[in-house]
N, C-alpha and C positions, 0 to 999 in steps of 0.2 A: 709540620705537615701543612700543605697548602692550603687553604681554606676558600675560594674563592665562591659566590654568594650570586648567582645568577637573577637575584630578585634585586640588589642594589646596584648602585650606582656605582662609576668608577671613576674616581678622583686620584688629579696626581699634584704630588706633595713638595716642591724643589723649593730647598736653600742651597742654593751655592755654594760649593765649598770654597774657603781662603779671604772671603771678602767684611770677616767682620761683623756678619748678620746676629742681632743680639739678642733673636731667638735661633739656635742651630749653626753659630759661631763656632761654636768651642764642643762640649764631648758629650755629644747623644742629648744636649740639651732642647732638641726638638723632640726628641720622640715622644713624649704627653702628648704633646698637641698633636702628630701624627696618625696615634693612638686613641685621640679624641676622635677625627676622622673617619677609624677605621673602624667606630661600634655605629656608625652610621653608612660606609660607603667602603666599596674595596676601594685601597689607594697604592699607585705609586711612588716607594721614595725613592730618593738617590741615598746612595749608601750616608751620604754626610748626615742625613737627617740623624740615622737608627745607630750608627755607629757611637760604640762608648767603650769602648779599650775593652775590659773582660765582663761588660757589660754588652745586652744589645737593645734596644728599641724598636725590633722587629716582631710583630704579630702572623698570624696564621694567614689573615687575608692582605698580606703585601706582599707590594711587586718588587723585589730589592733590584734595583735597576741602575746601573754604571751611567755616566753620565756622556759617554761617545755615543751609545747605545738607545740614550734618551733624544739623543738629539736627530740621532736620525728615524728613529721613531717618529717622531712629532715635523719630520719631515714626509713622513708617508713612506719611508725609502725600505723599512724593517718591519717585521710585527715582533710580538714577543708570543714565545712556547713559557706557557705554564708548565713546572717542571718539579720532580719530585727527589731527595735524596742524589743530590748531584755528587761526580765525582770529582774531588777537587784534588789540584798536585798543587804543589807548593814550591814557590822558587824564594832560595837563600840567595840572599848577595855574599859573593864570596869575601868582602871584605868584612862580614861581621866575625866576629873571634867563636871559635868554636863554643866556648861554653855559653856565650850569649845564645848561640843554634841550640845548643843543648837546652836551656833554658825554652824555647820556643819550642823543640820537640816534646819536651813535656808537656806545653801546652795543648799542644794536638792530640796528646795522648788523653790528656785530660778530656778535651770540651770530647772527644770520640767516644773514650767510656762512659762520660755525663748523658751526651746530648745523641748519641750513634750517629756524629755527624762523617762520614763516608771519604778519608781522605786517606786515598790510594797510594800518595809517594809523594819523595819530595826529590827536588834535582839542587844543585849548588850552581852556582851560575863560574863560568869559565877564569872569566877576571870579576874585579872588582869595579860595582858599577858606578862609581862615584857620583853622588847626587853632591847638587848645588842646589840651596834655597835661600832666598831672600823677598825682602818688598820692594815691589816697586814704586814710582815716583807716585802713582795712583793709590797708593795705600794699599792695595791689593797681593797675597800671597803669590808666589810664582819658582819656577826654578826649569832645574835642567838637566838630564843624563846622560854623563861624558861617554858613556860605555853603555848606550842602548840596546846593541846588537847581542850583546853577551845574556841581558836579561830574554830577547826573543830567541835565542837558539835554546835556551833552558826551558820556555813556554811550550816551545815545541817537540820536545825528549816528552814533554808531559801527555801534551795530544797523544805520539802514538802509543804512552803508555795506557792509553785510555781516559784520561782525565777531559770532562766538559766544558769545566769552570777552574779559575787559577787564583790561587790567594797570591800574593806579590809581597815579601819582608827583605826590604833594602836598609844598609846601614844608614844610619843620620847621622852625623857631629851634633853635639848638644847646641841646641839652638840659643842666641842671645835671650840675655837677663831684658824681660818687659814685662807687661802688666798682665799678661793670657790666664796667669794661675787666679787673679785678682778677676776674672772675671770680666779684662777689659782688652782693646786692642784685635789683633786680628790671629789667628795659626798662622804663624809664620810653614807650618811644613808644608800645610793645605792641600798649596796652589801645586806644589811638585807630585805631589800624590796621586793629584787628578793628571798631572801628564803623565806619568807612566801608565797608570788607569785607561785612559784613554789612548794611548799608542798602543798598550798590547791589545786591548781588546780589538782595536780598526785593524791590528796585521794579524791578530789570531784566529778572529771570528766566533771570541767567545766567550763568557764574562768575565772581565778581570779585576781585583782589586785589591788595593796595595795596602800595609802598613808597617809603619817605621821602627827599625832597631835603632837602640842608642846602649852604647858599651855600660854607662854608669845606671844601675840599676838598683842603685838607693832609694828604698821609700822614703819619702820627704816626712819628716814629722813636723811640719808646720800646717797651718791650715790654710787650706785653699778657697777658691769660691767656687759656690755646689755647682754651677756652670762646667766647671774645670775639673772637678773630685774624680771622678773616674779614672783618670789619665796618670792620677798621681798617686796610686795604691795598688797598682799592679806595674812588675817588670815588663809586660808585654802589652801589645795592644792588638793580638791576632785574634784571639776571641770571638771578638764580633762580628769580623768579618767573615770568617767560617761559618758563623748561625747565620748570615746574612746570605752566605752563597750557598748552604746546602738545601734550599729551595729559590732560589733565583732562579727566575728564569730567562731561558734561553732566546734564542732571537733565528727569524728565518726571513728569509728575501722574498718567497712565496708566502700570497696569502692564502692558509689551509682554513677548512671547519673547526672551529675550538681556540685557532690562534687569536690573538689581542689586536686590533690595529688600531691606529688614532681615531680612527672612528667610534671604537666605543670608548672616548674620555669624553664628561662630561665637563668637563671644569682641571685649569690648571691653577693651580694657588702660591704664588711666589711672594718672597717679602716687599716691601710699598717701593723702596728706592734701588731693584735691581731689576730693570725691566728691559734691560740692552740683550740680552742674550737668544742664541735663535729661535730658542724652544718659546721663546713669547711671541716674538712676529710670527711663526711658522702656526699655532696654534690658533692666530688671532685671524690670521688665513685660512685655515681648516673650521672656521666657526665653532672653537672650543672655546666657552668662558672663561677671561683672564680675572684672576683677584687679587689686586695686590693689598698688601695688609699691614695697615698704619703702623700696627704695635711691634712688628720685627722690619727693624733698620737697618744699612750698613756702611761701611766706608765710601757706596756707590753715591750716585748723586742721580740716577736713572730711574726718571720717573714718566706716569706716561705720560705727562707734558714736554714732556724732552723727548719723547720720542715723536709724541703728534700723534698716537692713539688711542683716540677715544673711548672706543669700545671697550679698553681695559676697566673693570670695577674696583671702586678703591670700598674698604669697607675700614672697620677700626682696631676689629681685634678676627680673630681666628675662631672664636665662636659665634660672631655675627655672620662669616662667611656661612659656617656651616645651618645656621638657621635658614641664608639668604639658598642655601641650594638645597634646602629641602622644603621651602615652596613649591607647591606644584605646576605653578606658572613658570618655574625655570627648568622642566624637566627640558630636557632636549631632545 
């Protein structure tokens, strides 16, 4: 259930997805800290923070907010609709093998009779969508979808079945042998995630968010690091993003009474060295306080020396931010 707090403040929460950040790298290893935030302030996250395979990192008073969706947000362009019990469809990439879906439909059945989270249908998508992921020269996640079109005529069988919001489970190939389980290194899927994320949501106009099948479905009996543990004790990683969208909310181009607009953020809070992206210059435009924060690093090298903006606040850890904006000389 929603919980939002009309006496607090409203902070927003972004780690990056794919870039390595080594707090919120790898699998819902941000949400403490988010959760730390949020017994002080409603807050914003992008899903990468909350996200943890059949786990989630999501509270009552977050915005679980897509990351197309943020950015036009923090452009002034969107507000966001607080929203309650959303109805979500669900697109299968057709090249996952049917009992891997099978597998994934129990899921749904599960987190619905657990959690009565409201997931109307599901559609199979026409062809198979072929993702490609890999790193690029920047060290950063990325990729691409050969067969986009196939995934948005499936988004859209959902609309008019009624659906608000859309989970997205595309097939993966197992990704290369590197250091992710260990706690090091980057998501290699990440970066792809956040583009189909981002493509359905900007042609659907309504939250979307994806997570990855992979045929072999062996629990790993080795030990991983607790960064990474989630991801490798469960077959699926649909879960959380279900609890993530069945209060997510929605987004309008009108600003109504009740709606969210970047006017009331008080503060954005990103990690110390990824400070390129637009949701930072755009905010630091809008007069919302930047904090970048020494103790979560990443592959970037984006700091706001490099960009030439001053006004960004660097602080050391994540709980000196939250002391620093609950001065009453920072109210805004």
């Amino acid at each position: 259930m929603w919980s939002y707090d009309n006496t607090k403040s409203l902070i927003a929460i972004v780690v990056p997805t794919g870039i390595g950040a080594s707090i919120g790298g790898f699998a819902g290893d941000a949400s403490q800290t988010a959760r730390m935030f949020a017994k002080e302030f409603n807050v914003i996250v992008n899903p990468n923070v909350v996200n943890a395979a059949c786990f989630s990192g999501i509270a009552p008073n977050m915005l679980y907010t897509e990351g197309w969706t943020l950015s036009q947000f923090f452009k002034g362009n969107l507000n966001l609709v607080p929203s309650e019990n959303n109805k979500i469809g669900v697109i299968f990439d057709k090249g996952i093998s049917q009992g891997i879906i099978n597998v994934h439909i129990n899921t749904i059945n599960a987190v619905k009779t657990i959690y009565g989270v409201n997931v109307i249908d599901y559609e199979i998508t026409k062809e198979p969508c072929n993702i490609e992921f890999y790193n690029t020269s920047s060290g950063i996640s990325s990729g691409s979808v050969i067969n986009h079109k196939t995934l948005l005529d499936a988004g859209r069988k959902l609309l008019d079945k009624g659906a608000n919001v859309i989970a997205v489970v595309c097939k993966f190939e197992e990704p290369p042998e590197d250091n992710y389980q260990n706690g090091e290194g980057v998501d290699i899927v990440g970066g792809v995630e956040a583009v189909i994320s981002h493509y359905l949501t900007r042609e659907l106009k309504v939250p979307v968010v994806h997570s990855p099948a992979f045929e072999n479905i062996v629990i790993t009996q080795e030990l991983v690091d607790s960064k990474a543990s989630s991801e490798y004790i469960t077959p699926t990683f649909l879960p959380c993003i279900l609890l993530g969208l069945q209060n997510a909310p929605l987004f309008s181009y009108e600003k109504v009474e009740h709606n969210i607009s970047i006017d009331d953020v008080k503060a954005l809070v990103m990690p110390y060295n990824s400070l390129g992206s637009s949701i930072v210059l755009d905010a630091i435009e809008k007069g919302v306080k930047v904090f970048a924060v020494r103790e979560n690093s990443s592959v970037l090298n984006i700091t706001k020396d490099i960009i030439n903006k001053t006004a960004i606040i660097e602080v050391d850890t994540y709980e000196d931010c939250i002391k620093m904006l609950k001065e009453p000389l920072n109210e805004k």
